[in-house]
C-alpha positions in Angstrom: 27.9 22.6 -294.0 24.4 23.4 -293.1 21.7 22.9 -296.1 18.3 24.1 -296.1 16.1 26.6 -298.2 14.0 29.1 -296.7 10.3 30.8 -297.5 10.5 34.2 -297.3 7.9 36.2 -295.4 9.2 39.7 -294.4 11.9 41.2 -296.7 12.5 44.4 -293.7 15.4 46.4 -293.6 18.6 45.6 -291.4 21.8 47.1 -292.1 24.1 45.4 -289.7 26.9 48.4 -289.9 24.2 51.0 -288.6 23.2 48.9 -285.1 23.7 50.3 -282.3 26.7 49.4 -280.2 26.8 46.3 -278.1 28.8 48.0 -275.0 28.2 46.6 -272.2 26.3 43.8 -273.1 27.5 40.2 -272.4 26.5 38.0 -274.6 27.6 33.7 -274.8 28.1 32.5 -278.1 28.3 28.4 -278.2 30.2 26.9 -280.3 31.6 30.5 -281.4 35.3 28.9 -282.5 34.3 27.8 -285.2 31.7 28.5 -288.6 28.6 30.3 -287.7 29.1 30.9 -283.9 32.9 32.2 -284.8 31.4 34.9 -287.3 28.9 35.8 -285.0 31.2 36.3 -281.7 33.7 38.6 -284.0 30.7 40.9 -285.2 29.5 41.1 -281.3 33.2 41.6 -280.1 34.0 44.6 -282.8 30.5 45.7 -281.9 31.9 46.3 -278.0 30.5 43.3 -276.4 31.8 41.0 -274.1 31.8 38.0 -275.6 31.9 34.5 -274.1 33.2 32.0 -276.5 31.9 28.3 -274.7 33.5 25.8 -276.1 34.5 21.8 -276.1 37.6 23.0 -277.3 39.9 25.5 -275.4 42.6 24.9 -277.8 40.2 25.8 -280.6 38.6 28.5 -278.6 41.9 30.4 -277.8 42.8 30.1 -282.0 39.6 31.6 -282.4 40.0 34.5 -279.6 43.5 35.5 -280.9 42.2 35.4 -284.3 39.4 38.2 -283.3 41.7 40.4 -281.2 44.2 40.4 -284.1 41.6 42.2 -286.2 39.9 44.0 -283.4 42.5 45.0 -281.0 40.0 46.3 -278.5 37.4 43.1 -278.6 36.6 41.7 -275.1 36.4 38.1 -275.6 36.4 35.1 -273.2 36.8 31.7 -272.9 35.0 29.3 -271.3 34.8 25.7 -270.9 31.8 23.8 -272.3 31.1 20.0 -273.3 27.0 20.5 -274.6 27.1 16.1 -274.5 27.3 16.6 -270.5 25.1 17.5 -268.2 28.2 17.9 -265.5 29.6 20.3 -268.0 26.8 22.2 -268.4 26.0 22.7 -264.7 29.5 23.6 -264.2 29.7 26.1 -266.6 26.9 27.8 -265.7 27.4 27.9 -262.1 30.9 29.3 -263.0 29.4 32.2 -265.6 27.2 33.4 -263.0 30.1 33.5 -260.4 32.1 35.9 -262.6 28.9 37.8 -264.3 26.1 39.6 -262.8 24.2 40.0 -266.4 23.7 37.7 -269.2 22.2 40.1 -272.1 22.2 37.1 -274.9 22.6 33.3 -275.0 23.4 32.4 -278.8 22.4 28.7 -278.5 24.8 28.7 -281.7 26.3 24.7 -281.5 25.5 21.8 -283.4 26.4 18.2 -284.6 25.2 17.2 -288.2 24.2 13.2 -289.5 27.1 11.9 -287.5 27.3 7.7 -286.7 25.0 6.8 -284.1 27.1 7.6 -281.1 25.8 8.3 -277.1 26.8 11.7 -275.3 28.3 11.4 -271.8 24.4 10.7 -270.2 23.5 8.4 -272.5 21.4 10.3 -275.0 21.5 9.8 -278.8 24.3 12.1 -279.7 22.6 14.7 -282.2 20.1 15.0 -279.9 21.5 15.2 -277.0 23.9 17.8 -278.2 21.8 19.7 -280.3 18.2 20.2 -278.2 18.8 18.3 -274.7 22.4 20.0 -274.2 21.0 23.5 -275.2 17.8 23.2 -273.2 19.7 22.8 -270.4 21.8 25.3 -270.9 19.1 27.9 -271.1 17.5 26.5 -268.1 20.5 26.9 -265.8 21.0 30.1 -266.9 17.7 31.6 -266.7 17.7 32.7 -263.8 20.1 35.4 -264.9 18.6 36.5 -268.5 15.3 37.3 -266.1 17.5 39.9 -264.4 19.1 41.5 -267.3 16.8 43.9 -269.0 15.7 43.0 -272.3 17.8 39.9 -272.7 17.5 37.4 -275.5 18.2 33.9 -276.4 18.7 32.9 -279.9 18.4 28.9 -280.8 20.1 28.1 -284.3 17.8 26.1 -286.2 18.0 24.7 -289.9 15.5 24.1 -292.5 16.3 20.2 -291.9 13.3 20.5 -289.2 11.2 20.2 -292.4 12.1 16.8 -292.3 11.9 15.9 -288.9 9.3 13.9 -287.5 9.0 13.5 -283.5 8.8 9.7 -282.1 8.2 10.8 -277.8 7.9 6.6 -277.6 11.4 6.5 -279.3 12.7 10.0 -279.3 16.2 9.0 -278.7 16.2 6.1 -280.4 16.4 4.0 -277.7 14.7 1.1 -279.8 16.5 1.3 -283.0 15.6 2.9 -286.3 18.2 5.6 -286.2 19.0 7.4 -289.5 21.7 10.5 -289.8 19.2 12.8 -291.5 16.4 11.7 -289.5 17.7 12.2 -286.6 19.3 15.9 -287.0 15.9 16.7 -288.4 14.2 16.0 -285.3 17.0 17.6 -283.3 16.1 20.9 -285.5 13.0 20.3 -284.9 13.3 20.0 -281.3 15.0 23.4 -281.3 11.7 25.6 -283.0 9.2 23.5 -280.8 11.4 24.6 -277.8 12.0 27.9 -279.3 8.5 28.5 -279.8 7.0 27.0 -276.4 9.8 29.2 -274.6 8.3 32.4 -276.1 4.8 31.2 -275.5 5.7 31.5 -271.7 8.0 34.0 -271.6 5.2 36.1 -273.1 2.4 34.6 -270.9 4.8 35.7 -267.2 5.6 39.2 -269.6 8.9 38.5 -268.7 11.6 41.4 -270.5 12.9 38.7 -272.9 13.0 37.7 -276.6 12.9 34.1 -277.4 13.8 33.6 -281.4 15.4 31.2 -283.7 17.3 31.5 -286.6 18.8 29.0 -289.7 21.5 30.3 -292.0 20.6 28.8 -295.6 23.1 27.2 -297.5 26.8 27.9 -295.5 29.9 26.7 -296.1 30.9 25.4 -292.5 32.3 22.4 -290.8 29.4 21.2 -290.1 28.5 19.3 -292.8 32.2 17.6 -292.5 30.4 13.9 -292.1 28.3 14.3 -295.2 31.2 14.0 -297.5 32.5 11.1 -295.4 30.1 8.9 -297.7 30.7 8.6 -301.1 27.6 8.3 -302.4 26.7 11.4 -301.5 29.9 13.0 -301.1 29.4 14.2 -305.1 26.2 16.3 -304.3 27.6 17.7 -301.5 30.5 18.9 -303.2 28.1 20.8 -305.3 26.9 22.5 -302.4 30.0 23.5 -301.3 30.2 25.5 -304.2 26.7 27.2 -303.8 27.0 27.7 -300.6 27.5 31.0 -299.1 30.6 31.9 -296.6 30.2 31.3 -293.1 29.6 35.2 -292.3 27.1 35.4 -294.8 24.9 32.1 -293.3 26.0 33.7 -289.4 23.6 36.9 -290.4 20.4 35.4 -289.4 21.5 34.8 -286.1 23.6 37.9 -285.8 20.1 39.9 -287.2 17.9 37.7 -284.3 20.6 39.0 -281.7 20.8 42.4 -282.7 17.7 43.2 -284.3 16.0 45.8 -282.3 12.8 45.8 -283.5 12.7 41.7 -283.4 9.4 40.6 -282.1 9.2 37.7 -279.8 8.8 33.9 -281.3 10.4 35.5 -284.6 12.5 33.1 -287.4 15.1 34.1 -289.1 16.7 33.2 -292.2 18.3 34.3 -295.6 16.1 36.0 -298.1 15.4 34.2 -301.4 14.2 37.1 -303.1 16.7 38.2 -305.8 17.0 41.8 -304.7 17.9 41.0 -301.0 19.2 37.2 -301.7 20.7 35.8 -298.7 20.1 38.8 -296.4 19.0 38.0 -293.3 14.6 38.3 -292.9 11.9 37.0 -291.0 10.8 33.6 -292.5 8.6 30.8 -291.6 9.1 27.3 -290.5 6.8 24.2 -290.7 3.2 23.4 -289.7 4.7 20.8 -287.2 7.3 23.2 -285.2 4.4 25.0 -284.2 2.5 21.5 -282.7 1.2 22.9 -279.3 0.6 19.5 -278.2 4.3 18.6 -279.3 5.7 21.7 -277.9 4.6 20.9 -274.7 5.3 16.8 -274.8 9.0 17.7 -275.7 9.1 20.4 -272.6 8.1 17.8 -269.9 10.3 15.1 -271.5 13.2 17.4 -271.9 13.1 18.4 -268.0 12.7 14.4 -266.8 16.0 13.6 -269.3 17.6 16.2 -268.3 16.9 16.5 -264.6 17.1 20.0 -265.5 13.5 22.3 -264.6 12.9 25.9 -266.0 11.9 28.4 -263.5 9.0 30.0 -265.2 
């Protein structure tokens, strides 16, 4: 499940059944076997898309592909090997993407872990971290390269209004000295993913490269994501009760869908589910936190991102 409320700051127009057609474009969807990424692919795929479904999971990833194709007989969809908690995986699948593509239209940075244990990735990192900011960042930086050469590409980072509680600690950012907390520490991964969101744009904007750099959260959904929370039985109750509020997984995917799609999307844009009772839970343009828009954090998190990661943009 992922939780969060959103402020609403644009209540525009979409209408996802009157966008223009995706053929031709190739777009990677992390994550997409699954929840939000899953819902997302399918829309791209039946919108004539080639869709890359990178995964941990190939077993998962084929249910998911057959699954698609079963209601769109025509979809393109791939699979593709990808472990976001290794930085071997990461490489490798990006060196093999750009052997068997020549364009790279979208990069859903879709993928996520939610208040799990304290547990390492492959490289060491604390694990929602790692996975969730540091995994992604990398991505995007190994395949950036190619996004510069497609024409009006986009990459799309999958936020959540947990960033509202995040707090950034560059002396322990991984809690490498202790102090770890579930909550606390998914917070900062979300808000790791607007301060790189937003940094990104700022120099994406600055080269005038042809890209869109935007960020999206999906309200209240009804996902595995939130499979830890009810682990605990204090708060598994409460989360129970969410489960019932929460919307469906295609319903929270919108944002992100909108942020993909969305022609008239303007660089460094939010997205998020409209609270406003005439348009609840369609996707809009919202706002995020005085501290995801930190300049000084922003760039802090960049340089410490590229030293952890060994991993340096080209821009």
């Amino acid at each position: 499940m992922a939780c969060e409320t959103s402020v609403n700051m644009q209540n525009q127009t979409w209408n996802l059944e009157t966008s223009p057609s995706l053929s031709g474009k190739v777009i990677i969807v992390t994550g997409g076997n699954t929840g939000l990424g899953y819902e997302a692919a399918r829309v791209f795929a039946t919108k004539g898309a080639l869709v890359i479904l990178a995964c941990r999971s190939l077993e998962r990833a084929e249910m998911a592909k057959k699954k698609i194709i079963a209601a769109a007989p025509d979809a393109q969809v791939a699979i593709m090997k990808l472990d976001l908690g290794s930085l071997s995986s990461i490489d490798a699948f990006a060196k093999d993407f750009k052997n068997k593509f020549t364009r790279l239209d979208t990069l859903l940075n879709n993928a996520g872990i939610m208040t799990i244990p304290y547990q390492k990735t492959e490289d060491g990192f604390e694990k929602q971290n790692g996975v969730n900011h540091l995994g992604h960042f990398a991505l995007t930086a190994r395949l950036f390269e190619l996004l510069i050469k497609t024409p009006s590409s986009r990459i799309v980072n999958v936020s959540s209004n947990a960033h509202r509680f995040g707090k950034m600690d560059f002396a322990n950012y991984l809690y490498e000295h202790g102090k770890y907390s579930k909550l606390g520490s998914y917070g900062r991964s979300k808000l790791s993913n607007l301060l790189f969101t937003y940094e990104l744009a700022r120099r994406v904007e600055a080269k005038h490269l042809d890209i869109k750099v935007l960020a999206a959260h999906p309200g209240v959904a009804n996902t595995e994501l939130g499979r830890y929370m009810t682990q605990n039985a204090l708060t598994r109750p409460l989360f129970q009760l969410f489960f019932k509020l929460a919307s469906t997984p295609y319903v929270g995917a919108l944002p992100e869908i909108r942020a993909c799609m969305d022609i008239e999307a303007v660089n460094g844009q939010y997205y998020g589910p409209s609270r406003l009772k005439a348009t609840r839970r369609q996707p809009v343009v919202v706002e995020s936190n005085k501290a995801s828009h930190s300049l000084a954090d922003a760039a802090t998190l960049w340089i410490l991102s590229e030293r952890l990661t060994g991993v340096t943009f080209n821009i």
